[in-house]
N, C-alpha and C positions, 0 to 999 in steps of 0.2 A: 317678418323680422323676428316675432316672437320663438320664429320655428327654428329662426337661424341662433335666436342667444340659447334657444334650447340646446341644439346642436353644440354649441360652444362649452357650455358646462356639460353637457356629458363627455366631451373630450378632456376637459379642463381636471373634467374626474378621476377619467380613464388615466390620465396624464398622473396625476397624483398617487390613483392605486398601483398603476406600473411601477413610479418610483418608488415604493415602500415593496411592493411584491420585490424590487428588483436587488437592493442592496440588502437592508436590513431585514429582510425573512431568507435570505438565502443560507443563513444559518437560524437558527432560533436558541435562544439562550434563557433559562427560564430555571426559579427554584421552587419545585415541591414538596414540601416535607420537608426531608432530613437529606434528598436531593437536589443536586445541580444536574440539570437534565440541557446536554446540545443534542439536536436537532440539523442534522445535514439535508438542507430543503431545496435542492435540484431537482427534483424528481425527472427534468425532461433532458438534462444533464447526466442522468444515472450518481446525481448529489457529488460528482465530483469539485475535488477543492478546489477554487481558485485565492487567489492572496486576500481578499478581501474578507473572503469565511476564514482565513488562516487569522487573518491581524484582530478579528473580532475573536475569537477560538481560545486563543495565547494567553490572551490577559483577565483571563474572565478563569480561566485552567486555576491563574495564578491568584486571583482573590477567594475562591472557591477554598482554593488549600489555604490560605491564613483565617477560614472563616469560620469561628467557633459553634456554628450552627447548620454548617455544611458539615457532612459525613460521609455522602457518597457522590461520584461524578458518573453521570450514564451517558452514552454515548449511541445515537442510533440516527437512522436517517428515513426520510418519509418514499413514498408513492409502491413499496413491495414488490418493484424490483432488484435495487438496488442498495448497500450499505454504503458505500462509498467506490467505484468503479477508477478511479486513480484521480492524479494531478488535472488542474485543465493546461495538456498539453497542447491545444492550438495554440491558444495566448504567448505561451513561452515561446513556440516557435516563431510565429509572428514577432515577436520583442527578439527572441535570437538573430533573427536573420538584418535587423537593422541598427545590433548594436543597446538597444534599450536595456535599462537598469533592471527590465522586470526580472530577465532570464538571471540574476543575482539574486533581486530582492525575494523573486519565489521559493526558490531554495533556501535562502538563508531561513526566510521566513517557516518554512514546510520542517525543516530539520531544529527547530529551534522547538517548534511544536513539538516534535517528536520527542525529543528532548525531556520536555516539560512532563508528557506524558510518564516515558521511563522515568521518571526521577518523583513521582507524584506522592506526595505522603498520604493522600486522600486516598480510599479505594476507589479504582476506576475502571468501571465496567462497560465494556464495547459491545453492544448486541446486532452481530455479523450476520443478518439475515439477509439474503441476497449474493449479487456479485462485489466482492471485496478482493481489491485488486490496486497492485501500486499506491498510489498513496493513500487507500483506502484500509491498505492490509499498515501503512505508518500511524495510522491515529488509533490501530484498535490493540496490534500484535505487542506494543509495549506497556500496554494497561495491566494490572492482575488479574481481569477476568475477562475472556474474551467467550460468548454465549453464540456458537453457528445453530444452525436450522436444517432442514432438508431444503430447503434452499441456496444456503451459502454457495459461491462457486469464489476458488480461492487461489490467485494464480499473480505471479512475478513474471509479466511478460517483457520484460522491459529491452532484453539483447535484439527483439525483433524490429525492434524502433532505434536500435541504433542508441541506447541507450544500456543503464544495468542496474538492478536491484538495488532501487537506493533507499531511500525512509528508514537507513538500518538494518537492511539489508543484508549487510557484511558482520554484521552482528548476530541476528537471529536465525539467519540461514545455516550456519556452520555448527551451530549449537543444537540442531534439530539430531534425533539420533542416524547412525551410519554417514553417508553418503548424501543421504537423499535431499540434502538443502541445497547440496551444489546442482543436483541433476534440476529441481524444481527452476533454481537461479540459470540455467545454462540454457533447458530444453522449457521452459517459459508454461511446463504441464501445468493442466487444471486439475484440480481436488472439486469432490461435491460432495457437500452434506458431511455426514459423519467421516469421511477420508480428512476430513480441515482435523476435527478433531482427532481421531489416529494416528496423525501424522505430528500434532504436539500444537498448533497454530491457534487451535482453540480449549478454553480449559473445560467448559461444558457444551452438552449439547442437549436443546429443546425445541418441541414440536414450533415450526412457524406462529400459528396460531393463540399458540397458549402464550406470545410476547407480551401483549399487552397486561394479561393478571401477572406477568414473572414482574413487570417495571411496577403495577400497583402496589407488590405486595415487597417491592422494592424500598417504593418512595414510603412506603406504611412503619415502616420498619424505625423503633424509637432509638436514637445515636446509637445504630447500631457499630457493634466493634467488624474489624476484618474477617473474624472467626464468624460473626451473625450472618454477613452478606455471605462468604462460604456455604453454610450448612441450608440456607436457602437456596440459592442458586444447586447445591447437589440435590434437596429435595425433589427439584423441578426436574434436575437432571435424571436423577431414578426412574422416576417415573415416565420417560417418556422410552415407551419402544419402538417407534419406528426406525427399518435398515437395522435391527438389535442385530440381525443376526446375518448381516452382509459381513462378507471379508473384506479387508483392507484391502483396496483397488490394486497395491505396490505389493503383495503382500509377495507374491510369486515371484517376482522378480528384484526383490530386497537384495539377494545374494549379488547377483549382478550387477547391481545400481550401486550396492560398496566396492565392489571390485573394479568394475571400469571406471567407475568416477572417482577414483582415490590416486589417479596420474598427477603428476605436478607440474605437466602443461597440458594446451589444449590440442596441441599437434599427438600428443600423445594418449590425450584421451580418445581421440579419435584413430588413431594406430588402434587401439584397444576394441575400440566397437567393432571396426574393420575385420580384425580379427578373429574374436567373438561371432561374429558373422548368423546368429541366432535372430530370428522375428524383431524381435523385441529391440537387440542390438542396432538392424538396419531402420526398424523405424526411427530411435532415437538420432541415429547418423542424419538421416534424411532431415529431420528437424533442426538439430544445430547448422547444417549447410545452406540453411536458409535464413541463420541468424547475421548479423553484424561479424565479421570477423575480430574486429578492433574493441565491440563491446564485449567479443566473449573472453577474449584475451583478459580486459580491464575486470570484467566479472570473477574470472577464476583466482585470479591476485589479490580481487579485494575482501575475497571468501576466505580464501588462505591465511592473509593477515589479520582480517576483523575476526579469524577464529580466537585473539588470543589479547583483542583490543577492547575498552571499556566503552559501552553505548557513545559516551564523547568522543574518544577517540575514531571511532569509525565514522560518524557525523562527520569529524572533522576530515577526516579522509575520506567519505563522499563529496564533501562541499567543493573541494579540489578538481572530483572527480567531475561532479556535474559542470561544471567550469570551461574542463579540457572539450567534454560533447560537446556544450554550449558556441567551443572555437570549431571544432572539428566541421567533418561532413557528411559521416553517415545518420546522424539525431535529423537533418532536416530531412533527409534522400528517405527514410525509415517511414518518418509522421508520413512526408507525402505518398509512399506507397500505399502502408496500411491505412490513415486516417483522410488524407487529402481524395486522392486520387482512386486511391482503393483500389489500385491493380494487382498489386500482392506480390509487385516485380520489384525491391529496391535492386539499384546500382549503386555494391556498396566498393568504396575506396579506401582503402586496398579492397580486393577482392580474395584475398586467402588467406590464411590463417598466417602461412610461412613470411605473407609480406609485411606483417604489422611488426615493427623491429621492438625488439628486448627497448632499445633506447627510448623509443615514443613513450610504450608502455610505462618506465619507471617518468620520462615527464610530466606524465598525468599525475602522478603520486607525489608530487614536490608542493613543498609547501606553497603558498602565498602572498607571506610573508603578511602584511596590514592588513589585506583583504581574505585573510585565513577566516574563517567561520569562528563566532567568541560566544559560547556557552555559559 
């Protein structure tokens, strides 16, 4: 008997520590110093977000900034593989496919965050060590300081899933210099290490390693102003030479990447690679022929337009947009290829660029109306 009540409380325990490991450490929320330090704690997840670290995330953003003793927000994620690897995209598909509030409420919630962040009066530092991706690149890309590593890997894969660049997406992609926000947003490429920062994604960049004294001498720091967290953060950044003297991965191919991706459709960007007919040209062809049709359409319109719309404004026109996926049918056909099934065969509908009509495309872009996203 004795063996059995043993047994019982070491369950009883287990039961207890799983619930506290499960919800409330899945983010970590915590004040150091002159810091508000989150803590993205999936580690076996790759820290990606689900609504539950978002609704804990949002409100804790927003006392931080009215709090006369807060100064700086840091932002990083545990286990050294991963800063934040996107959305938790099962969940949403599962709640998509039966109609459930989540495929709403994650969105609203995920972009509302995003929000908070661009809009933060606080400095907010995102330390992008690892794979930072989808909604991972939403919580760091509109902070003022974003610190990658030789580790960072930094990529908007989202047309491959039948999905597109959202977290702002339509905002920050088009603002990148030339072309290359739309090619990153269309062709779903990865950046590593010092190319995050070359490419504008990240504003410093420090050896992996040395993160931990960057965040001590962070939290060290007395009410420091904007200019204090700068001129430290560049300190770090000086100093470190690793890949100093690697060329930007795009570097050779810049010309090209403005010129064929500066079409004002996708029927037409791809006439253009076609013809261009160089290395570089057909691999990218080959890439987009294996995206969503329907997402890349939706991707290049909302690039076009979020070039000239304010972080709200495009929020509000993704929230629309994740919506239209959410009814559609290549977001489920996508997840199951890539993530489910993992045969890397979607069957997408339509299947061509030519069949996805002008008319769908502008439905996805139509308001709301009550259920529009409220900032």
């Amino acid at each position: 008997r004795l063996r059995a009540l043993n047994r019982l409380q070491v369950i009883l325990q287990h039961l207890k520590m799983s619930k506290q490991t499960d919800s409330t450490t899945e983010v970590l929320l915590e004040k150091k110093g002159s810091a508000g330090i989150i803590t993205l704690n999936r580690p076996k997840a790759l820290n990606a977000l689900n609504l539950s670290m978002i609704q804990q995330i949002y409100p804790q953003i927003k006392t931080w900034e009215q709090d006369p003793e807060t100064f700086l927000i840091i932002i990083k994620g545990t286990g050294g593989k991963a800063f934040c690897a996107g959305g938790d995209i099962r969940a949403i598909t599962e709640a998509g496919k039966v109609g459930d509030k989540l495929s709403q409420d994650f969105f609203r919630g995920e972009y509302r965050l995003n929000n908070a962040i661009g809009t933060c009066k606080k400095p907010y530092v995102a330390l992008i060590d690892g794979i930072t991706m989808g909604g991972g690149v939403g919580v760091s890309v509109h902070g003022h300081f974003r610190v990658a590593t030789e580790k960072t890997v930094f990529a908007m894969p989202e047309t491959a899933i039948g999905l597109f660049p959202d977290v702002g997406g339509g905002y920050f992609l088009p603002r990148l210099s030339g072309k290359i926000g739309y090619y990153l947003a269309l062709t779903g490429c990865r950046l590593k290490g010092r190319d995050v920062l070359k490419v504008g994604i990240a504003t410093h960049f420090v050896e992996s390693e040395k993160l931990p004294a960057l965040e001590k001498d962070l939290i060290a720091l007395k009410s420091p102003s904007k200019e204090k967290i700068a001129d430290l953060l560049n300190s770090y950044h000086m100093k470190c030479t690793i890949d100093q003297e690697k060329e930007f991965v795009l570097d050779e191919h810049m010309e090209k990447i403005n010129s064929l991706f500066s079409a004002n459709s996708m029927e037409e960007i791809v006439k253009k690679l076609k013809q261009d007919g160089s290395p570089f040209a057909m691999k990218q062809l080959e890439t987009i022929n294996k995206m969503s049709p329907t997402s890349l359409k939706l991707t290049l319109r909302q690039l076009r337009e979020g070039a000239s719309m304010s972080l709200q404004e495009v929020l509000r026109m993704e929230y629309r947009l994740s919506q239209a996926c959410m009814k559609g049918h290549d977001f489920y056909e996508g997840v199951r290829a890539v993530l489910i099934d993992k045969d890397q065969s979607p069957k997408w509908k339509p299947a061509a660029l030519e069949e996805v009509s002008d008319e769908f495309v502008d439905n996805c872009f139509k308001p709301l109306g009550s259920d529009d996203l409220k900032l």
